[in-house]
N, CA, C and O of each residue as an XYZ file, in Angstrom:
544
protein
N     -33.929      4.187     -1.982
C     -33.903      4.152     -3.418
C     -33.920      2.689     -3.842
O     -33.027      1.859     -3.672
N     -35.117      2.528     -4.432
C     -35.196      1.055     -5.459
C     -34.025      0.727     -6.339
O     -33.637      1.630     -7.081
N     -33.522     -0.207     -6.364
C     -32.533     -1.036     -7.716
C     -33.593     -1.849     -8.387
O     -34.212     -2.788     -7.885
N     -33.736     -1.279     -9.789
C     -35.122     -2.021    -10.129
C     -33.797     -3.527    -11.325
O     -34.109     -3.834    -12.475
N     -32.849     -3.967    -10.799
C     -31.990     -4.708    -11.326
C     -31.837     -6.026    -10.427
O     -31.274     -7.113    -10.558
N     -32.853     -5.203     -9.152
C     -32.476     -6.947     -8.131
C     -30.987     -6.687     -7.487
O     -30.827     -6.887     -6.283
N     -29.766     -6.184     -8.414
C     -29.006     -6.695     -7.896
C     -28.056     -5.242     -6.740
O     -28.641     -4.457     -5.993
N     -26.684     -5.311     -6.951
C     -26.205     -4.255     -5.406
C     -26.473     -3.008     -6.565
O     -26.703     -3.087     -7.772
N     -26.322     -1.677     -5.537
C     -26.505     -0.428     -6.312
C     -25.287      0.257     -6.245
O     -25.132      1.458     -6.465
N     -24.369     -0.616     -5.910
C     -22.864     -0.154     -6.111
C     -22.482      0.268     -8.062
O     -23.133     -0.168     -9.011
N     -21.421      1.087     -8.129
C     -20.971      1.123     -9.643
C     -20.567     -0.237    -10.098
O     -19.931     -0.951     -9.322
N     -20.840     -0.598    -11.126
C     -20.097     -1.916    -11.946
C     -18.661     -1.607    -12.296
O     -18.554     -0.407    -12.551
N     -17.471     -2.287    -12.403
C     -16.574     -1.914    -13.180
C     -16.626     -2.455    -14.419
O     -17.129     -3.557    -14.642
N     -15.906     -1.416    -15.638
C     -16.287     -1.394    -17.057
C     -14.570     -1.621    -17.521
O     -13.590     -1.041    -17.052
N     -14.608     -2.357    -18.278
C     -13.410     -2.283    -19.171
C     -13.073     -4.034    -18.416
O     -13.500     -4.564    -17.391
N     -11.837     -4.661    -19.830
C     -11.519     -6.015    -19.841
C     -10.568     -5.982    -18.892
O     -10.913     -6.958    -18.225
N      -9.471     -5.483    -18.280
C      -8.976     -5.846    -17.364
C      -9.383     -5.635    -15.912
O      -8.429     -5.556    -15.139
N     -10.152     -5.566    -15.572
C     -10.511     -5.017    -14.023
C     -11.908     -6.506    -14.001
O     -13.034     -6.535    -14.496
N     -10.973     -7.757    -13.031
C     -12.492     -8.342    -13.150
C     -13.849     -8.137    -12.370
O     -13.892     -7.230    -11.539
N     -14.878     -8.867    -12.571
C     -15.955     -8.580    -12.019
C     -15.503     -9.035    -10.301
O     -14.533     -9.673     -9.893
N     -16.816     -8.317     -9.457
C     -16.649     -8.869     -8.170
C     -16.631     -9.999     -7.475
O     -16.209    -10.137     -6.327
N     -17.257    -11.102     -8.425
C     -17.642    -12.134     -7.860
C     -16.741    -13.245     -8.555
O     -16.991    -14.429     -8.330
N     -15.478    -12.806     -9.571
C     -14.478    -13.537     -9.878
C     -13.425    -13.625     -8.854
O     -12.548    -14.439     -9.144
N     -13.247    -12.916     -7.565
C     -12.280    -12.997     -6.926
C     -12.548    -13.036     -5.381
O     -13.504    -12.353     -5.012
N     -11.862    -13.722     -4.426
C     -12.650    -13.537     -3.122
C     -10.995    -13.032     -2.682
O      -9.934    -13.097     -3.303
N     -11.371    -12.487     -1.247
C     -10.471    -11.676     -0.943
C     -10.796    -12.009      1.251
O     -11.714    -11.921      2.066
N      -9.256    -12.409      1.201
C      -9.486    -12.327      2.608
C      -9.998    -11.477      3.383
O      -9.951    -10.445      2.713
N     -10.519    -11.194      4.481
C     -11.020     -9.837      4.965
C     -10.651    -10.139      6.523
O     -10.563    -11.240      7.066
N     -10.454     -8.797      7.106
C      -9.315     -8.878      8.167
C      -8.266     -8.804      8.042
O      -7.478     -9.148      8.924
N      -7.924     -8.346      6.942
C      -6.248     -8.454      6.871
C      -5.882     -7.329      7.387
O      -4.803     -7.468      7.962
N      -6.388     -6.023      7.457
C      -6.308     -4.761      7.882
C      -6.622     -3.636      9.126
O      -6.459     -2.435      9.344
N      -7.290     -5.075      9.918
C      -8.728     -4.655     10.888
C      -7.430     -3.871     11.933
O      -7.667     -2.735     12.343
N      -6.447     -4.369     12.213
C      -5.775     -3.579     13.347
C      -5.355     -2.403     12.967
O      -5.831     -1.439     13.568
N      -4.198     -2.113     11.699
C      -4.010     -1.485     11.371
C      -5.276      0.134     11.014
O      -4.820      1.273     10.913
N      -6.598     -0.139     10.903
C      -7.372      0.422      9.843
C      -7.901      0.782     11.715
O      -7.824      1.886     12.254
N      -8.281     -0.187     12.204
C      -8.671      0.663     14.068
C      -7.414      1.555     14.611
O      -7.641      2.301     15.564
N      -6.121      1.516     14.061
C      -5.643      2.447     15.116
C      -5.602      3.842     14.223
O      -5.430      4.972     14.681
N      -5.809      3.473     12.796
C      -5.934      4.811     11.935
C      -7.267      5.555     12.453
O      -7.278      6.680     12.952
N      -8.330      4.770     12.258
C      -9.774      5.220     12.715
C      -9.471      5.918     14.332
O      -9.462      7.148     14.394
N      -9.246      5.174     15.517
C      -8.593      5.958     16.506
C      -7.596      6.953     16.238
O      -7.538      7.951     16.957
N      -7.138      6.858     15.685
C      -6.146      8.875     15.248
C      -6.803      9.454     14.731
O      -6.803     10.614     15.142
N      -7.829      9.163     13.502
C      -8.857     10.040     13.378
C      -9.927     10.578     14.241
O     -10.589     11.550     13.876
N     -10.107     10.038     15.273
C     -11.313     10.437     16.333
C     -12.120      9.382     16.759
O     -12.769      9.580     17.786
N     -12.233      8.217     16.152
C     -12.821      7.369     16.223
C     -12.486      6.627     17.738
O     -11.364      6.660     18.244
N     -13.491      6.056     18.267
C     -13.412      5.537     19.417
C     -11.829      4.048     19.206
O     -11.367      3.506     18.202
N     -11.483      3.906     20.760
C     -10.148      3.382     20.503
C     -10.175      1.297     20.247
O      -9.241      0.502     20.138
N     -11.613      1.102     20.241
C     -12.117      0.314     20.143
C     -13.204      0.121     18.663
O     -13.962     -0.849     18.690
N     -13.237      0.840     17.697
C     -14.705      1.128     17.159
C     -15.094     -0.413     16.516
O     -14.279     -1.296     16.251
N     -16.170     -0.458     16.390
C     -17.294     -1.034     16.114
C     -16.603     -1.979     15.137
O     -15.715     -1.471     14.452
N     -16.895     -3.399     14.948
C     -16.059     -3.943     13.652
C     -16.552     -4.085     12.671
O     -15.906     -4.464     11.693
N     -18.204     -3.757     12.609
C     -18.959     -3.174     11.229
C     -18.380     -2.237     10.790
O     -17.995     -2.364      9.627
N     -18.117     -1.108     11.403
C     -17.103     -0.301     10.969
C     -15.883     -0.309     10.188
O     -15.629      0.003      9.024
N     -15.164     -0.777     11.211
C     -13.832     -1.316     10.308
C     -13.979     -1.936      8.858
O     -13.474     -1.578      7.794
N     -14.948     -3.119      9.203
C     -15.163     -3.943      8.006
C     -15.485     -2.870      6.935
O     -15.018     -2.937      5.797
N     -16.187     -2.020      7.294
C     -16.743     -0.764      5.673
C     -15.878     -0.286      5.521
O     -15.653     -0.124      4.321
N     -14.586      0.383      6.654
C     -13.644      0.627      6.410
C     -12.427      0.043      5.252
O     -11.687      0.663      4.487
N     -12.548     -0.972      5.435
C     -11.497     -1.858      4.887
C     -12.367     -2.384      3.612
O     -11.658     -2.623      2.635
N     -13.431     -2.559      3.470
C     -14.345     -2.671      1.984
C     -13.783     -1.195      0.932
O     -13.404     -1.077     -0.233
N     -13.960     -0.391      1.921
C     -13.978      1.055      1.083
C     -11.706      1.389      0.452
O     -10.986      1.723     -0.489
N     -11.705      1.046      1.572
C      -9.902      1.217      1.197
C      -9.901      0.074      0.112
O     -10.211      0.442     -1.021
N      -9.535     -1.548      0.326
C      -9.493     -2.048     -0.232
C     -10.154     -2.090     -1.660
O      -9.487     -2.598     -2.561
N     -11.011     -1.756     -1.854
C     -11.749     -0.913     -3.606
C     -10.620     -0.113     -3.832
O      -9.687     -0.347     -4.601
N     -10.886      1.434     -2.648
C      -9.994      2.376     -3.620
C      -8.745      1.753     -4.465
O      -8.558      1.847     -5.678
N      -7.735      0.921     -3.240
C      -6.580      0.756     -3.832
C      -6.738     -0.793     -4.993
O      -5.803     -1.580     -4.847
N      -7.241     -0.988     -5.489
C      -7.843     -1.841     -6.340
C      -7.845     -1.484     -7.807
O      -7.180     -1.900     -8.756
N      -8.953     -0.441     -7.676
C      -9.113      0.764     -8.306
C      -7.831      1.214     -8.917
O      -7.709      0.966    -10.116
N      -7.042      1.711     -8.433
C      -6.052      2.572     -8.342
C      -4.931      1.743     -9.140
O      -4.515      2.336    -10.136
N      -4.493      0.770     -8.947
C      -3.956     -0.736     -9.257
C      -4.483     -0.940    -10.790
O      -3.678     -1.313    -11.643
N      -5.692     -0.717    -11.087
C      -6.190     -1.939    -12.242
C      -6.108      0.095    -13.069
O      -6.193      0.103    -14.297
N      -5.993      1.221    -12.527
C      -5.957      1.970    -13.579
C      -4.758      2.329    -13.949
O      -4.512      2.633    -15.116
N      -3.456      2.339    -12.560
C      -2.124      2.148    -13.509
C      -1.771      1.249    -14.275
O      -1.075      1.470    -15.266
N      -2.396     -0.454    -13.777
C      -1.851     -1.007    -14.674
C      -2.323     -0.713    -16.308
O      -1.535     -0.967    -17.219
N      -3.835     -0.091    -16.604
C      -3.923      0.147    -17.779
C      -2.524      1.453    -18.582
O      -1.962      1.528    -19.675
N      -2.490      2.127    -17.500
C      -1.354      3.475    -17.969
C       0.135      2.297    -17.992
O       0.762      2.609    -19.005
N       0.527      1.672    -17.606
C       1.723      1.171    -17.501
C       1.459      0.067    -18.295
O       2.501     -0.586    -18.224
N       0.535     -0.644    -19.149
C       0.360     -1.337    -20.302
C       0.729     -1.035    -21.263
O       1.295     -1.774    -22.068
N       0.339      0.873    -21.480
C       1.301      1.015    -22.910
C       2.690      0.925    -23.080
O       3.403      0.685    -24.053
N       2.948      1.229    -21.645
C       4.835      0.924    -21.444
C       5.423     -0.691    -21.578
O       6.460     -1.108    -22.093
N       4.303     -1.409    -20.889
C       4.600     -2.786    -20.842
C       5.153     -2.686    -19.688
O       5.781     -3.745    -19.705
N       5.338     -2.331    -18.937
C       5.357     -2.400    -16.676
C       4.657     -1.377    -16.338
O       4.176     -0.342    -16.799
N       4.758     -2.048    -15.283
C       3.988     -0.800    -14.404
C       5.383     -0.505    -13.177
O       6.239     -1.237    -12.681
N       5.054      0.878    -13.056
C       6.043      1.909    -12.250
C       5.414      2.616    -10.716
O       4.256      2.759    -10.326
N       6.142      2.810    -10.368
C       5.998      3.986     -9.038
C       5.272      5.382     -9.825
O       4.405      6.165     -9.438
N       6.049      5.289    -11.086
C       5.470      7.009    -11.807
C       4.003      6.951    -12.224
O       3.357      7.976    -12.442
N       3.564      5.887    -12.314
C       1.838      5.367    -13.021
C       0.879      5.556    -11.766
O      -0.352      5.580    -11.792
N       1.596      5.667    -10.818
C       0.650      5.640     -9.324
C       0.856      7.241     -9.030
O      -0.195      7.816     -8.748
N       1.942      7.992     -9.048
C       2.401      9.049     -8.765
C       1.719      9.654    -10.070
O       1.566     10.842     -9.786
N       1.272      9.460    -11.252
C       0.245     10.093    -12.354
C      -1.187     10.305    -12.120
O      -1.929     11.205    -12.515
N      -1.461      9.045    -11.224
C      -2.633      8.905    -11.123
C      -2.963      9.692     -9.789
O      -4.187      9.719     -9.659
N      -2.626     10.032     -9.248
C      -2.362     11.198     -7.622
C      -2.069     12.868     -8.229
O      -1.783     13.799     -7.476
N      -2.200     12.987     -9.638
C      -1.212     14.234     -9.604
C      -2.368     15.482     -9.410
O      -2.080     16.675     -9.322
N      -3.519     15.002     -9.373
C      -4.749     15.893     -9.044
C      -5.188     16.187     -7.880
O      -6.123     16.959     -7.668
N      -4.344     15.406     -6.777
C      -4.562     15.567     -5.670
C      -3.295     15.641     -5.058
O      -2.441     14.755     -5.050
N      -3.216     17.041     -4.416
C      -1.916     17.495     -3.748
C      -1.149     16.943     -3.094
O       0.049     16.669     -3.158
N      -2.504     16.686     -1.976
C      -2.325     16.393     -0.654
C      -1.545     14.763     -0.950
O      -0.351     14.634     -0.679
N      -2.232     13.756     -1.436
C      -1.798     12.703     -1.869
C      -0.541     12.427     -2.755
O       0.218     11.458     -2.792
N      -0.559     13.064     -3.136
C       0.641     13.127     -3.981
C       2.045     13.004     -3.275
O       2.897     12.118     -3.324
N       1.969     14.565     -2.400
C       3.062     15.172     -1.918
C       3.470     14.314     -0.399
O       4.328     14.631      0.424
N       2.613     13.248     -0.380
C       2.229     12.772      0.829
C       3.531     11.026      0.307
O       4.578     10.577      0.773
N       2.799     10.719     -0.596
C       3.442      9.554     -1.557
C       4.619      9.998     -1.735
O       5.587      9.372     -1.303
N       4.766     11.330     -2.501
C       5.887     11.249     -2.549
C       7.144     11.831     -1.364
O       8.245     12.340     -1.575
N       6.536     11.551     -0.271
C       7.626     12.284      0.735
C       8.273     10.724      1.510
O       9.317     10.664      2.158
N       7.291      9.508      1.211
C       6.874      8.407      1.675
C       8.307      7.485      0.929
O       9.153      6.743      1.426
N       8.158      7.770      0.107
C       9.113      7.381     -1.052
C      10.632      7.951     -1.045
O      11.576      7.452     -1.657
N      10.656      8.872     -0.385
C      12.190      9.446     -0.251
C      12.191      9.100      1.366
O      13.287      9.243      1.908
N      11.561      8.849      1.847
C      12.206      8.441      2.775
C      12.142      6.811      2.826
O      13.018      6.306      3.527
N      11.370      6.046      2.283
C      12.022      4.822      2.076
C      13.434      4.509      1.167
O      14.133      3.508      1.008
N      13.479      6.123      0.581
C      14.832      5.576      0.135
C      16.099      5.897      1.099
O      17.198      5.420      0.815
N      15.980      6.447      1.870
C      16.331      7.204      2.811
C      16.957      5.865      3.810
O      18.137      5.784      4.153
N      15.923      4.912      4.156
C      15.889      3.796      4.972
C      16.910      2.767      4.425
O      17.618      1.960      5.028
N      16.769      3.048      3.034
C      17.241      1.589      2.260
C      18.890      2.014      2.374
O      19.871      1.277      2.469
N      18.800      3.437      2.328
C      20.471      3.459      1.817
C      21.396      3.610      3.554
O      22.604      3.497      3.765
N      20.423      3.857      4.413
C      21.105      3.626      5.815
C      20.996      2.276      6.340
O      21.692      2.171      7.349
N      20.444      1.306      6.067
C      20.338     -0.425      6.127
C      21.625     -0.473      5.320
O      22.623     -0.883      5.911
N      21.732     -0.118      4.085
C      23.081     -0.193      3.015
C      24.131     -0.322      3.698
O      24.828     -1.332      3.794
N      24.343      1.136      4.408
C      25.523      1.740      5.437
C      26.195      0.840      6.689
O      27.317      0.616      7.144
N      24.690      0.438      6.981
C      25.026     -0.404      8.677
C      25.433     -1.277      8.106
O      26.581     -1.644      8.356
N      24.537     -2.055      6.963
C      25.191     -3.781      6.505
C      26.831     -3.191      6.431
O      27.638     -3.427      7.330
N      27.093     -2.563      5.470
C      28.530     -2.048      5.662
C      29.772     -2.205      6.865
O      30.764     -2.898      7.091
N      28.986     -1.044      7.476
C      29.972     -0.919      8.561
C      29.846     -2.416      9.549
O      30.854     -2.737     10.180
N      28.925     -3.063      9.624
C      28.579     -4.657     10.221
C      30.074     -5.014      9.553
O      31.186     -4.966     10.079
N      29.692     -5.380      8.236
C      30.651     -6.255      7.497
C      32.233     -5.938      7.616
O      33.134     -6.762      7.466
N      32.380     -4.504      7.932
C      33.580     -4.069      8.403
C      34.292     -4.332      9.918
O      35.452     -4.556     10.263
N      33.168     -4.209     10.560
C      33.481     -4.167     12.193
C      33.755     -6.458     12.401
O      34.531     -7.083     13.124
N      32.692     -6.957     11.377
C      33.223     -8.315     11.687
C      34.209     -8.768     11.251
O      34.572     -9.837     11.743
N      34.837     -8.306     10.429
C      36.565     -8.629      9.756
C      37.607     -7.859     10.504
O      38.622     -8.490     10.799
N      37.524     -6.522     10.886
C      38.267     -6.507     12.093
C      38.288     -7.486     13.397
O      39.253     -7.991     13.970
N      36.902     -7.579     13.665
C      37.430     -8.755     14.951
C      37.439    -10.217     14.543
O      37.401    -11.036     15.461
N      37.490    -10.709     13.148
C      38.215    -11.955     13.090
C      39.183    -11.202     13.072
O      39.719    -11.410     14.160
N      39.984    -10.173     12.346
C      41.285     -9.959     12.370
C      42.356    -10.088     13.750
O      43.386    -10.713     14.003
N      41.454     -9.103     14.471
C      41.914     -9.388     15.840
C      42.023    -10.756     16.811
O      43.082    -10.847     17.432
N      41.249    -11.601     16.964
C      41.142    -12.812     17.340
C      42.360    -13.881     16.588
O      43.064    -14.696     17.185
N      42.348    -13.599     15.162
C      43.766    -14.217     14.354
C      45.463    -14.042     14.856
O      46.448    -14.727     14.579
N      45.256    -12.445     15.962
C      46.331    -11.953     16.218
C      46.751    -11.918     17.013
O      47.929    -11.635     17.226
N      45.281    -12.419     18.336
C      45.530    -13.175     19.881
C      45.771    -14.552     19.767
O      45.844    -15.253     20.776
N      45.911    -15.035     18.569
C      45.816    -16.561     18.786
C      47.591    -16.453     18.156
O      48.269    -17.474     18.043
């Protein structure tokens, strides 16, 4: 298929906050390990191709871009942006959703047992200065 525009036949993005492509450069590789061992759990050879990856990581990196520049328009009328503007923008898709949000209780899950240990740390080291105060 001809682009009778000369230029890529990718979609443009439309609207003032989302800039154009060629206002921003973006490291690449930042993902390549991570994005090969996903591609290997998917089926993908345990090595694949790094043209691959690279489309890989073109195509993620858009989506979540994407995804980013349309909560922040939903979380503009609030004036922040939230966890709930990303979790709005997923609510059409189950799978994603229920996926995010299982992701999310258990990072809270993490945070409040880090909480616990710092705790009991901070407890267990004042007992043994205590003790050491009481051999001396």
């Amino acid at each position: 298929m001809n682009n009778p525009s000369g230029g890529s036949s990718s979609k443009q993005r439309t609207g003032s906050s989302q800039p154009s492509e060629t206002s921003f450069k973006r490291k690449r590789g930042v993902f390549q390990k991570e994005l090969q061992h996903m591609m290997y759990g998917f089926g993908d050879d345990a090595n694949p191709l790094p043209e691959s990856v690279a489309l890989m990581e073109d195509i993620v990196v858009e989506y979540i871009t994407e995804l980013v520049y349309k909560a922040q328009e939903i979380g503009s009328k609030r004036g922040k942006l939230s966890v709930e503007d990303f979790l709005y923008l997923m609510r059409k898709d189950p799978r994603k959703l229920n996926r995010s949000t299982e992701l999310l209780s258990m990072n809270e899950e993490l945070k409040q047992a880090r909480r616990a240990f710092e705790i009991d740390e901070d407890k267990l080291k004042k007992a043994f200065e205590e003790d050491e105060k009481v051999d001396q």
